[in-house]
SENU-758542 format. One record per atom (N, C-alpha, C): x, y, z. Coordinates in steps of 0.05 Angstrom, whole numbers, padded with zeros to 5 digits, always signed. Layout:
<rs>
XYZ
...
</rs>
This chain:
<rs>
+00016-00023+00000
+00000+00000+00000
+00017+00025+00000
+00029+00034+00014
+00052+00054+00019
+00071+00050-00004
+00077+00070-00022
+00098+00069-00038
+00116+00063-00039
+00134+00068-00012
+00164+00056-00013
+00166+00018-00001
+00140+00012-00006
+00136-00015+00006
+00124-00027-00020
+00114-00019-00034
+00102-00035-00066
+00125-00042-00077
+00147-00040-00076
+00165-00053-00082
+00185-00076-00074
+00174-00081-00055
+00178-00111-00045
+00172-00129-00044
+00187-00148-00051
+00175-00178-00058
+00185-00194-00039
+00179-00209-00025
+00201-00240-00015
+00179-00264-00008
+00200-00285-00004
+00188-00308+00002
+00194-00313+00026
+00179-00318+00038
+00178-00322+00079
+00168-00352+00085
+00188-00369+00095
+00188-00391+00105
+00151-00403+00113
+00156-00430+00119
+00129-00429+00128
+00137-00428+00165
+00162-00433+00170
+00174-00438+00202
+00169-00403+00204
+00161-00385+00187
+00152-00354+00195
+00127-00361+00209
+00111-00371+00201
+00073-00362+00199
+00076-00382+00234
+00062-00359+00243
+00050-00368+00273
+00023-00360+00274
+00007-00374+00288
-00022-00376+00291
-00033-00374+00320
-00057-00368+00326
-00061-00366+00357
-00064-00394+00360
-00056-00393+00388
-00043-00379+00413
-00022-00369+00412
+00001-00375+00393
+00032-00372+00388
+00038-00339+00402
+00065-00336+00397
+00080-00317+00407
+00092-00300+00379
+00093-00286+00380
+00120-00265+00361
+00139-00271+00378
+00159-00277+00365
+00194-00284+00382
+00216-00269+00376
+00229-00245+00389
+00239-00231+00376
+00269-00234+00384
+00282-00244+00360
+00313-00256+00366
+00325-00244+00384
+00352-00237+00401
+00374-00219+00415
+00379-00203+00393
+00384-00183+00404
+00400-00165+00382
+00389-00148+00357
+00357-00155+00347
+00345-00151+00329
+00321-00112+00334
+00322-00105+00310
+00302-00089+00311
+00288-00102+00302
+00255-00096+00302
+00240-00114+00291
+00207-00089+00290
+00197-00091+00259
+00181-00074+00252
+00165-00088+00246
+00135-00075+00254
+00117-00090+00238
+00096-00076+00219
+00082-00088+00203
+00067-00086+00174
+00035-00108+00177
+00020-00091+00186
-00010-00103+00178
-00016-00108+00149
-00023-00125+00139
-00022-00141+00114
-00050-00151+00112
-00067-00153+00084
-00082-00176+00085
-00071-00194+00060
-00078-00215+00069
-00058-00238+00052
-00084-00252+00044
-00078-00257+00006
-00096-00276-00010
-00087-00301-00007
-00105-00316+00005
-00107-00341-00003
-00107-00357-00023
-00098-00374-00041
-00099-00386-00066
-00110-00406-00063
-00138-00416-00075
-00143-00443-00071
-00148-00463-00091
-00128-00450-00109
-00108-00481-00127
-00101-00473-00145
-00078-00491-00151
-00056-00488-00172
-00068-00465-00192
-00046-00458-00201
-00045-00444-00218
-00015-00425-00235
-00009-00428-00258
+00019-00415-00271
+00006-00392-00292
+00027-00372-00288
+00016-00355-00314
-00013-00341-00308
-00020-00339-00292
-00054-00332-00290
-00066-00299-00299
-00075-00300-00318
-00084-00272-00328
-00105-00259-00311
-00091-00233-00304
-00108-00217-00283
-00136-00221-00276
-00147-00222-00312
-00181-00229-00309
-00186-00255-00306
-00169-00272-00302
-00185-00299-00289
-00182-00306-00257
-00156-00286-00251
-00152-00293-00217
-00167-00298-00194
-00202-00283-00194
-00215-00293-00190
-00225-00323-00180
-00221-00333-00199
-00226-00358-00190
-00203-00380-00176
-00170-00365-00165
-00160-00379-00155
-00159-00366-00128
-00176-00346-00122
-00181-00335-00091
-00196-00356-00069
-00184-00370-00057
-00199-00385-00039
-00212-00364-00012
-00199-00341-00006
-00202-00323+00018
-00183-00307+00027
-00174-00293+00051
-00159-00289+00056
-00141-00282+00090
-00138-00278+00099
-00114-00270+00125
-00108-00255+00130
-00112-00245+00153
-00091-00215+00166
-00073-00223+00180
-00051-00223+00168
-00024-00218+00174
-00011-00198+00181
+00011-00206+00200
+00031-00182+00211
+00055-00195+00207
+00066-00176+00182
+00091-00182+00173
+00115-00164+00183
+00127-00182+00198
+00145-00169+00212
+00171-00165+00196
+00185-00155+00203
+00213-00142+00189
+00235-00130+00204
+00259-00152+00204
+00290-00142+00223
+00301-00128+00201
+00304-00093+00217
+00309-00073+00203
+00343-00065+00212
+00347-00078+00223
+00378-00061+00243
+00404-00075+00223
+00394-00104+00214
+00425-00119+00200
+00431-00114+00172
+00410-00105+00158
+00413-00094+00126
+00411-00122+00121
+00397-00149+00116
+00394-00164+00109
+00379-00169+00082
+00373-00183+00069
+00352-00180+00048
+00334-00190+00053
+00310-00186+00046
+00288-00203+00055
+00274-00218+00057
+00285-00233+00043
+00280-00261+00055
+00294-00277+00083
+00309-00258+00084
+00326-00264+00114
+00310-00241+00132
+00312-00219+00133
+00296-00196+00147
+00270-00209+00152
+00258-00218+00135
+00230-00235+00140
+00226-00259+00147
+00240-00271+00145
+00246-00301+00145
+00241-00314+00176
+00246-00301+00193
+00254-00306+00214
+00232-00329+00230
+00228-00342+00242
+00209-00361+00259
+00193-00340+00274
+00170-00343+00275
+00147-00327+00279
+00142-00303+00274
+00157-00293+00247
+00158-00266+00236
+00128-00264+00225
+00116-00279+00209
+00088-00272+00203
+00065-00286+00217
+00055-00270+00230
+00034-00272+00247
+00008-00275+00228
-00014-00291+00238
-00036-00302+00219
-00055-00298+00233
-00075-00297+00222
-00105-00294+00231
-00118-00332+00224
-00143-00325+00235
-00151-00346+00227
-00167-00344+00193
-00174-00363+00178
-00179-00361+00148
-00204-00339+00149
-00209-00328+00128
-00233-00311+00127
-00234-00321+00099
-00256-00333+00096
-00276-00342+00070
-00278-00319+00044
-00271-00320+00022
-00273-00301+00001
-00309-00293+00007
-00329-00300+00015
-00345-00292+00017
-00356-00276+00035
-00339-00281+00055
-00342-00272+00080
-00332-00232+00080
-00309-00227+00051
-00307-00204+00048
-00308-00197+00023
-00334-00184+00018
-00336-00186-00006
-00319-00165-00016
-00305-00148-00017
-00293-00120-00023
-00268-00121-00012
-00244-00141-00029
-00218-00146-00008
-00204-00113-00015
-00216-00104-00033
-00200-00075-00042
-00221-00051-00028
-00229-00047-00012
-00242-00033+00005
-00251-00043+00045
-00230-00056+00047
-00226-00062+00081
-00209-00044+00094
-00223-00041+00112
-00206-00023+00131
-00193-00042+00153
-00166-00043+00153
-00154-00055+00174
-00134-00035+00191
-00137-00048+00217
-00120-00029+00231
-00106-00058+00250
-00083-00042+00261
-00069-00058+00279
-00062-00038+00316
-00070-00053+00332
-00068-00049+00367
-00046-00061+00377
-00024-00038+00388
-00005-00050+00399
-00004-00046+00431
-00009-00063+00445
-00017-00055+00471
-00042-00029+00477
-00069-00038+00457
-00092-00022+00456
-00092+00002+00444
-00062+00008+00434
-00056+00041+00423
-00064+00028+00392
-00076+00049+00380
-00078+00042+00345
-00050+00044+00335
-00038+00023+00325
-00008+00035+00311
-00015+00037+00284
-00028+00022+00270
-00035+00023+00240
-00060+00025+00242
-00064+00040+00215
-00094+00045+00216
-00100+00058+00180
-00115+00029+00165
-00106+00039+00131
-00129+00019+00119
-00129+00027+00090
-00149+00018+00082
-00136+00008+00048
-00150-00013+00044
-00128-00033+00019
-00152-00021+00000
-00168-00004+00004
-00172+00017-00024
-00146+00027-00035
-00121+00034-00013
-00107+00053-00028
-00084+00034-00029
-00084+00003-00040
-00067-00012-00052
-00050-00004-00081
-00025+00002-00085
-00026+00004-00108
-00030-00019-00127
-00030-00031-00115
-00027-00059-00140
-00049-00083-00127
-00066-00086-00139
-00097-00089-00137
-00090-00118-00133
-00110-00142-00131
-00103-00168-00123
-00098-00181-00144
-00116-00175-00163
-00108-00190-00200
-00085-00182-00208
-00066-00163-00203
-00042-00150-00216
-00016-00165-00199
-00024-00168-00167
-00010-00187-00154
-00009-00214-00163
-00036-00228-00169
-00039-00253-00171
-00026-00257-00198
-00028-00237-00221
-00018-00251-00248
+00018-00243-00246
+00025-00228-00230
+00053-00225-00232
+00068-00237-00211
+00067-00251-00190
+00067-00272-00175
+00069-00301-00185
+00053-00307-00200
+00042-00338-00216
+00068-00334-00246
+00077-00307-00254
+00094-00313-00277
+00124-00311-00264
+00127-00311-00244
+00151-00318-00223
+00143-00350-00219
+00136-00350-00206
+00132-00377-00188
+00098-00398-00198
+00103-00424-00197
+00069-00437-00194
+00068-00422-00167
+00035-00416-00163
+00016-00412-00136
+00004-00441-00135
+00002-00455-00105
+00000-00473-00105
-00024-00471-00082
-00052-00487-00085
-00068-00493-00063
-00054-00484-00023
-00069-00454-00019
-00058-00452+00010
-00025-00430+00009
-00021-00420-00009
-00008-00406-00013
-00014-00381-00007
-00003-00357-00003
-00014-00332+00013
+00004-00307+00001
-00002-00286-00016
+00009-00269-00028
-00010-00245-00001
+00018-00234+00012
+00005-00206+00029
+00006-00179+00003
-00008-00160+00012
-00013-00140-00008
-00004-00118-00011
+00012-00123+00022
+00022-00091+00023
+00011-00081+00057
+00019-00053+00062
+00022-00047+00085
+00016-00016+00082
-00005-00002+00094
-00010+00016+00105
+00011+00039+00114
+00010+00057+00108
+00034+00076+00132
+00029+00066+00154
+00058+00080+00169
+00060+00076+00201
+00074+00060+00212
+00088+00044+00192
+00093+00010+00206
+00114+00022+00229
+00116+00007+00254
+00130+00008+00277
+00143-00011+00288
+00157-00007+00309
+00169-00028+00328
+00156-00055+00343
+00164-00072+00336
+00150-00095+00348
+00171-00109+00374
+00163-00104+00401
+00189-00101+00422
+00175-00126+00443
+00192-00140+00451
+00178-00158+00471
+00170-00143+00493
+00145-00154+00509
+00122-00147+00529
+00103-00121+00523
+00104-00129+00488
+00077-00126+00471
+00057-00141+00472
+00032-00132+00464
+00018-00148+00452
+00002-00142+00419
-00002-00155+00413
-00008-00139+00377
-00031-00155+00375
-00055-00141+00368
-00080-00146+00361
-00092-00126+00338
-00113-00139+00330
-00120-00132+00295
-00151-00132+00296
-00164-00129+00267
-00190-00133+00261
-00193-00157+00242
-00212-00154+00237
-00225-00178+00212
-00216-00198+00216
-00205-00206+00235
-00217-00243+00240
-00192-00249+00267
-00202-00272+00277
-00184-00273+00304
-00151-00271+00306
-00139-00258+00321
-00121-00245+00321
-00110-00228+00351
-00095-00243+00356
-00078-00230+00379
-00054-00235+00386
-00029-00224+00385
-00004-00242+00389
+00019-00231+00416
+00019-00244+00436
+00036-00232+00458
+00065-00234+00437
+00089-00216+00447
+00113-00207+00432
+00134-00213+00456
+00150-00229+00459
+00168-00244+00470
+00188-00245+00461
+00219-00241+00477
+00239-00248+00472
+00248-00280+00463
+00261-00287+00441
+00264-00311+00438
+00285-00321+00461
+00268-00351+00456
+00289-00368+00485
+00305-00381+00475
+00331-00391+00490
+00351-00392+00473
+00368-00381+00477
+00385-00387+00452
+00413-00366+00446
+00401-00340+00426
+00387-00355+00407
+00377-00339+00389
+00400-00311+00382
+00417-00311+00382
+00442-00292+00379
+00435-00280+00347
+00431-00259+00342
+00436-00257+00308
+00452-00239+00307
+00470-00246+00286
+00488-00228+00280
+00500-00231+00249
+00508-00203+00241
+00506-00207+00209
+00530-00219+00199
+00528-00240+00184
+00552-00259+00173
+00557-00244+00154
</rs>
């Protein structure tokens, strides 16, 4: 959504995606930002898919919180990558919203609004994602393209908590246990 963020692409582990009850785990040593997202669901295969048929590979979609280690200059798929970097909602049914390009989502970090945006002002609509996504890579049944991110994005710091709208969602923010040491190779 935000300009200097339509330009990012990566691929994020599935050892990223945590679900309730889970934790956000935030390595030693890390800054760590976060990004309210709603993420399309794909519900089956598909290569090459022309914008006007994407439609029919929308199974629903997810509110996600895509987090991001901003302090090591990593790329991102490492910046993102991390074990419980993207936070998940539970599924929300393509029917259940009918207008994925007119939701207002916001994100609560310890009850304060930190984000607060609306995927009307996406630049790049879900058919434009879905057909330029699919001529990179097959989308495969259960696959999840996020859309982008609102202004605002902030600090995600342990003895947080991060809570959302449009479908269940709440994630306490914890120091990882461990060594969890990161440091840039």
């Amino acid at each position: 959504m935000r300009r200097e963020h339509a330009k990012e692409l990566s691929n994020e582990p599935a050892s990223s995606i945590v679900r309730e009850p889970g934790n956000i785990e935030i390595p030693k040593g890390c800054i760590v930002h976060h990004e309210i997202e709603l993420g399309v669901v794909i519900g089956k295969t598909g290569r090459d898919i022309a914008a006007s048929l994407t439609d029919s590979y929308v199974a629903g979609y997810v509110l996600a919180l895509d987090d991001e280690e901003t302090k090591k200059g990593h790329p991102w798929s490492v910046a993102k990558g991390f074990d419980t970097f993207t936070a998940a909602s539970s599924f929300v049914p393509k029917d259940a919203l009918p207008d994925p390009h007119n939701a207002h989502l916001w994100l609560k970090v310890d009850d304060r609004v930190a984000q607060s945006g609306s995927t009307r002002d996406m630049i790049f609509k879900i058919p434009q994602l879905i057909e330029f996504v699919s001529s990179i890579t097959t989308l495969e049944e259960d696959d999840w393209i996020l859309t982008g991110t609102s202004s605002a994005v902030g600090p995600d710091s342990a003895g947080q908590s991060d809570d959302s709208n449009l479908a269940s969602f709440k994630f306490p923010v914890v120091d990882r246990k461990g060594t969890g040491l990161f440091s840039k190779i």
